[in-house]
N, C-alpha and C positions, 0 to 999 in steps of 0.2 A: 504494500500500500504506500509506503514512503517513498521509492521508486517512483511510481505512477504521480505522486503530489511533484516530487521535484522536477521530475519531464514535462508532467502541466505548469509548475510554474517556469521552468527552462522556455519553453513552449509561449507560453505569454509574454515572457522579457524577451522574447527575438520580434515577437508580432509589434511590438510597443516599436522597439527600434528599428524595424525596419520602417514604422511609420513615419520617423523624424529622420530618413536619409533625403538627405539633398537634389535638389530638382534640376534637370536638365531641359533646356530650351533649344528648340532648332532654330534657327536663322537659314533662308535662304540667300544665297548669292546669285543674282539673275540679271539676266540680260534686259529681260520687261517684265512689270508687276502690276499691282493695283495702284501702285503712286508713278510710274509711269518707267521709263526707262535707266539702265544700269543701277540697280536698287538693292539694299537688303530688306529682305522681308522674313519680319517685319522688321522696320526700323529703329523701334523705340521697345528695347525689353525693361520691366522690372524685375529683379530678381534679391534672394539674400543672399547675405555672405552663406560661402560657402558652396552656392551653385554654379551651375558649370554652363556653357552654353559651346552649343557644335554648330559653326558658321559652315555650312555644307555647300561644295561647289556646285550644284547642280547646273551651272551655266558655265561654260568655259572662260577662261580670260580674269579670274577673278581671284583676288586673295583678301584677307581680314587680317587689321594690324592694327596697334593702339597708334591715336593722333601725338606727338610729343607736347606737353603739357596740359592733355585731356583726361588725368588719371589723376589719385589721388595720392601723396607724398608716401613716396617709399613701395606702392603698388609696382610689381614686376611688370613692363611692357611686355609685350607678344608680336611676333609677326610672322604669320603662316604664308605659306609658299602658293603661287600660282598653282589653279589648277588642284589644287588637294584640299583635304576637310581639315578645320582646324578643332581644337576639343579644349575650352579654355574656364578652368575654374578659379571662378572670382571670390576668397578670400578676404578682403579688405573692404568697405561698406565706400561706397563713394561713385562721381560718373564718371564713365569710361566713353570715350570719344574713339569709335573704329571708323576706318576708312577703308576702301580697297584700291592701293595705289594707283595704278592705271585708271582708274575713273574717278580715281580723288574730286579731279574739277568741275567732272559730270556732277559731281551730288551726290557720289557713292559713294556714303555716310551713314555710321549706327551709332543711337546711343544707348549704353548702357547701364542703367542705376541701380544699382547695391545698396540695398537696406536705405538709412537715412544720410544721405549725401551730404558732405561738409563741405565739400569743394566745388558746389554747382557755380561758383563766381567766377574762381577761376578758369573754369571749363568755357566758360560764356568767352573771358577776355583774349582766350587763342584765337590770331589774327586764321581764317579761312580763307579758302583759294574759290573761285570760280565760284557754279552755282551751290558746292558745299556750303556758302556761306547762308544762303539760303533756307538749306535743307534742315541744316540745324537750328535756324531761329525757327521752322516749324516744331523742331523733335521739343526744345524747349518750352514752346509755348504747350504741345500736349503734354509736357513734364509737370507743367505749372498749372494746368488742369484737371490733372491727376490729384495732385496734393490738394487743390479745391476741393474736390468732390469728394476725398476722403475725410474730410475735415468733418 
């Protein structure tokens, strides 16, 4: 009978922990979307520390890399390789500014927010290129819509 209790309670402690393992988001990298051309979709993820997110090449020509100065002090930058999927778990709570080289100017632009962002200012004040500059005054304005409506 003490067997059978401790496999049940074994049994219940893996159920509990498997419920609090960390979440994974897909990102596509595409050529056309619903916000129009060269895009990550979707563009604007929430996630917590600790989640991971897979920028998946489903369109060729494309890669996912942090923007320099669009991360939060001391965050490891990343940058995946044309053409391959990249697998990036976010650790540190804060926004994360991705681009995909080659279409940087197009507006091929992600943003990323971890938990409670402390550095959305300084993410805001990286000078952008082309219509990236753009794309992200949209992501931030649905950033800052977000935190309305949860309010």
């Amino acid at each position: 009978m003490r067997r059978c209790l401790e496999a049940a309670a074994f049994a219940a402690a893996m159920a509990i922990a498997g419920g609090a393992t960390a979440a994974e988001v897909e990102v596509k990298m595409l050529n056309k979307g619903a916000e129009g051309v060269m895009v990550f979709e979707p563009a604007l993820v929430r996630i917590a520390p600790g989640d991971t997110v897979k920028f998946v090449s489903t369109d060729k020509g494309h890669n996912a890399e942090t923007i320099k100065g669009m991360l939060p002090d001391g965050a490891a930058s990343f940058a995946g390789k044309t053409n391959e999927d990249v697998t990036v778990k976010f650790d540190q709570a804060g926004i994360y500014g991705i681009k995909c080289t080659p279409h940087y100017g197009m507006g091929m632009v992600a943003l990323v927010a971890v938990g409670t962002p402390a550095n959305e200012e300084q993410a805001k004040a990286v000078p952008q290129v082309g219509k990236a500059k753009q794309v992200f005054a949209i992501l931030f304005d649905r950033l800052a819509a977000h935190k309305t409506a949860a309010k």
